[in-house]
DRENVOZA-14022 format. One record per residue (C-alpha): x, y, z. Coordinates in steps of 0.5 Angstrom, whole numbers, plus 500, padded with zeros to 3 digits. Layout:
N
> east;north;up
> X;Y;Z
...
This chain:
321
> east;north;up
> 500;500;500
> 502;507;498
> 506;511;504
> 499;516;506
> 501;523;507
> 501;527;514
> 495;530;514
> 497;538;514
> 494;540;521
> 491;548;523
> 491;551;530
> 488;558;532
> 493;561;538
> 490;567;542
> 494;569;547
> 492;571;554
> 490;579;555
> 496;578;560
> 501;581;555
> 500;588;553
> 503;592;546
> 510;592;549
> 510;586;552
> 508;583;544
> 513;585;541
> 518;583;545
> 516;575;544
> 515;577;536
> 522;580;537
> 525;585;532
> 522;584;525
> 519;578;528
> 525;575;529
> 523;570;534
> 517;567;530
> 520;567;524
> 525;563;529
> 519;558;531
> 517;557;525
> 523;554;522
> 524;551;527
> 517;547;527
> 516;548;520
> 510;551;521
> 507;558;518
> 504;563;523
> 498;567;520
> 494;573;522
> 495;578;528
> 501;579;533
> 497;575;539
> 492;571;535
> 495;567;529
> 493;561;525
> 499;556;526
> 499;552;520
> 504;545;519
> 505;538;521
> 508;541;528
> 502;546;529
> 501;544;536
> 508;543;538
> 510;550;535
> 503;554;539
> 506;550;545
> 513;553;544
> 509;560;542
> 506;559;550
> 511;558;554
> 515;564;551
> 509;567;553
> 509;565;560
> 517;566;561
> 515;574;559
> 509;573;564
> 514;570;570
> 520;574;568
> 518;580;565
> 524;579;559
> 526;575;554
> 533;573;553
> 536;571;548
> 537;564;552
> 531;564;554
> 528;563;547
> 534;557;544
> 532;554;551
> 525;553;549
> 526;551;542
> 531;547;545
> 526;542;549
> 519;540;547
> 518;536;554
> 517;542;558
> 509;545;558
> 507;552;558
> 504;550;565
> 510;548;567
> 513;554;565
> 507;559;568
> 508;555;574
> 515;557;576
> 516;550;576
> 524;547;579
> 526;555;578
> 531;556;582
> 533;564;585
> 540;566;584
> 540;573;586
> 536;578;581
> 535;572;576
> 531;566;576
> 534;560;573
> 531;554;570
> 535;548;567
> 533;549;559
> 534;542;556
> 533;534;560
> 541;535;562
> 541;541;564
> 534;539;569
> 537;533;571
> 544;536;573
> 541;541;576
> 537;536;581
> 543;533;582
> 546;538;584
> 540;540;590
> 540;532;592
> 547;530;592
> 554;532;597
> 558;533;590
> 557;532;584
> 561;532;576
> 559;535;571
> 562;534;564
> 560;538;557
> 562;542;552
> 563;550;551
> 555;553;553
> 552;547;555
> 551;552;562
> 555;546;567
> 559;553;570
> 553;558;570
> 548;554;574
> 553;552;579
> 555;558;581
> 547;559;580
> 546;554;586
> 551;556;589
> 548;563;590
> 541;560;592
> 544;556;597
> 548;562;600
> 541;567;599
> 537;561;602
> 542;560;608
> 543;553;606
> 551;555;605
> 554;561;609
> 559;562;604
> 561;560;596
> 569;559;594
> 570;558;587
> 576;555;584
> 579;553;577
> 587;551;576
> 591;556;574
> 593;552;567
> 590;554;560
> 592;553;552
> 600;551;554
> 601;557;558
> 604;558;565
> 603;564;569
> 611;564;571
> 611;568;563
> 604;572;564
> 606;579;567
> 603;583;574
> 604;581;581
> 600;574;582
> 593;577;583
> 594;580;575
> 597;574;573
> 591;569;575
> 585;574;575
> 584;573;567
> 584;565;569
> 578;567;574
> 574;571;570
> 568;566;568
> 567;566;575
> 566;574;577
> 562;574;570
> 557;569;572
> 557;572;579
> 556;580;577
> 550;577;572
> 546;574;578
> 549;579;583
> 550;585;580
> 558;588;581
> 557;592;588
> 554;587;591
> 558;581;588
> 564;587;591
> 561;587;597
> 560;579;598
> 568;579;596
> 570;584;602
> 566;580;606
> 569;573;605
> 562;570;604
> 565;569;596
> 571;567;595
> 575;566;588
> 582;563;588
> 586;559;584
> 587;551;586
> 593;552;589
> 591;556;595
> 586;550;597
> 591;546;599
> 591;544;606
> 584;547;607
> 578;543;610
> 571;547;607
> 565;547;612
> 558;550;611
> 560;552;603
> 558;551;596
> 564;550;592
> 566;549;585
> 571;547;582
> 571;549;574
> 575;547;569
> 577;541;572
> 579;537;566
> 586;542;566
> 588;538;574
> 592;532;574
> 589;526;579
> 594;529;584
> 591;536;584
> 583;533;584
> 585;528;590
> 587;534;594
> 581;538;591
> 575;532;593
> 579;531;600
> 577;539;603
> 571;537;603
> 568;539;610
> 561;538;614
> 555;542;612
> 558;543;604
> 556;542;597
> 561;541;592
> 560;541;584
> 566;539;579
> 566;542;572
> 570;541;566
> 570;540;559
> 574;533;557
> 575;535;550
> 579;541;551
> 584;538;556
> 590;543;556
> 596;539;561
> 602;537;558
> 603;530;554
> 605;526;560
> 600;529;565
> 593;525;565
> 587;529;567
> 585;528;574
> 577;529;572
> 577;523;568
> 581;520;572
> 575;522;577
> 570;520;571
> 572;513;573
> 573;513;581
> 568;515;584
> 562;513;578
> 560;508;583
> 561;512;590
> 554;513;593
> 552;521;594
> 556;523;588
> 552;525;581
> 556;525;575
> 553;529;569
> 554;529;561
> 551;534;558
> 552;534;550
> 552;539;544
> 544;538;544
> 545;542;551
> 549;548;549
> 544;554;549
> 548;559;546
> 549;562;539
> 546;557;535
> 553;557;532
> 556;554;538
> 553;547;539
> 554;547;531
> 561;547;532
> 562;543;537
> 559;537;533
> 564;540;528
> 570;538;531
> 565;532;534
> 566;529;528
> 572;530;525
> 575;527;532
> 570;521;531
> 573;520;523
């Protein structure tokens, strides 16, 4: 029997009064950028007046649904993000209920923060119901930003008295021996990521006065050894640049009352030949060790430029090849 052809599908969407002239045309996006974005997304035509469109294609009702639960991100946020719409083409498994509902949304200073894709929720979870967890991914695929995220609602809702971030002082072959300016202009650059995430959700003058007041600590590694962290939540960020030693002693600091979150990137380890990267070396260890969440996130979770999860399954593939 011939294939039948898929049946080509209508649905009328009206947006709730909730959403005002202004409001509109933030979801439309300049030129309609973002329903243009859905509709090629989706594969669908939206026809009529901004608010009340007939959506016409085989994926009508997933591409109403997407336009709802944009609708209920503006409600519950009062903004759009560039992130906050590729999230919601990203993952068709979260309702516009789900959304309205501020469902698993996490309050990290001035943000509301909500895992965008399956990964990013499962990570998230992992975070708020184990003692550490490890989290691999490639670049953009938010295991940074919604750990220092957690990190800030753990210290806002008491949970933690302070937050120390760290990172290896070791990149793309260089050494800070070579970089110029005392040790702190030397080891700023490698820390930067983290004040950037902090400053988003804290704003510049309180993340200052955090600092001032010891309640957030940035160092590099180096300075952790020795230390035994009680009442914190700490992160270690790219992780894959330690060597098993460093990650030893990093895990070891471990104090009562803490959380401790383990980043990095497997595919760009930047330790000499001979040296083996402590974070996979982890990877292994501790896969089976109770209490301890291990997290993939993949080039599917990246919720940048639609550029960036292109190019990660690029160079994916000419590693496979």
């Amino acid at each position: 029997m011939p294939a039948t052809e898929p049946k080509p599908v209508t649905v009328l969407l009206h947006l709730h009064e909730q959403l005002g002239s202004a409001d509109l045309q933030q979801l439309c996006g300049p030129d309609n950028r973002n329903i243009k974005r859905i509709e090629d997304r989706y594969r669908v035509r939206l026809l009529g007046q901004p608010g009340h469109w007939q959506v016409d294609g085989e994926r009508a009702e997933a591409a109403a649904q997407a336009v709802r639960r944009l609708q209920a991100q503006l409600v519950l946020h009062g903004e759009l993000s560039e992130v906050d719409i590729e999230g919601v083409l990203k993952d068709d498994a979260v309702t516009a209920d789900d959304t309205a509902a501020g469902s698993d949304v996490m309050i990290a200073g001035r943000r509301h923060i909500v895992g965008k894709t399956p990964n990013q929720r499962a990570y998230l979870k992992a975070i708020r119901n184990k003692t550490l967890t490890l989290a691999v991914g490639p670049a953009g695929s938010g295991k940074t930003y919604l750990a220092v995220a957690a990190a800030v609602a753990a210290m806002s809702s008491n949970r933690v008295e302070r937050i120390i971030l760290t990172r290896p002082a070791v990149e793309a072959g260089e050494r800070l021996g070579f970089l110029p300016g005392d040790m702190q202009q030397k080891v700023d650059p490698y820390l930067r990521p983290l004040f950037d995430a902090l400053a988003d959700m804290l704003g510049v003058e309180r993340m200052s006065g955090l600092l001032e007041q010891g309640k957030i600590e940035i160092a590099p590694l180096a300075y952790m050894r020795g230390r035994t962290l009680n009442d914190a939540f700490i992160i270690l960020d790219e992780a894959q640049n330690t060597t098993r030693e460093q990650m030893k002693m990093f895990l070891t600091r471990l104090g009562f009352g803490a959380c401790m979150v383990v980043t990095g990137d497997v595919t760009q380890v930047d330790l000499p030949r001979h040296q083996h990267s402590g974070l996979l070396h982890a990877l292994q260890v501790l896969e089976n060790v109770p209490d301890i969440g291990i997290c993939r996130l993949a080039a599917g979770d990246v919720v940048r430029h639609r550029l960036v999860e292109q190019i990660v399954n690029a160079y994916e593939a000419d590693e496979h090849e």
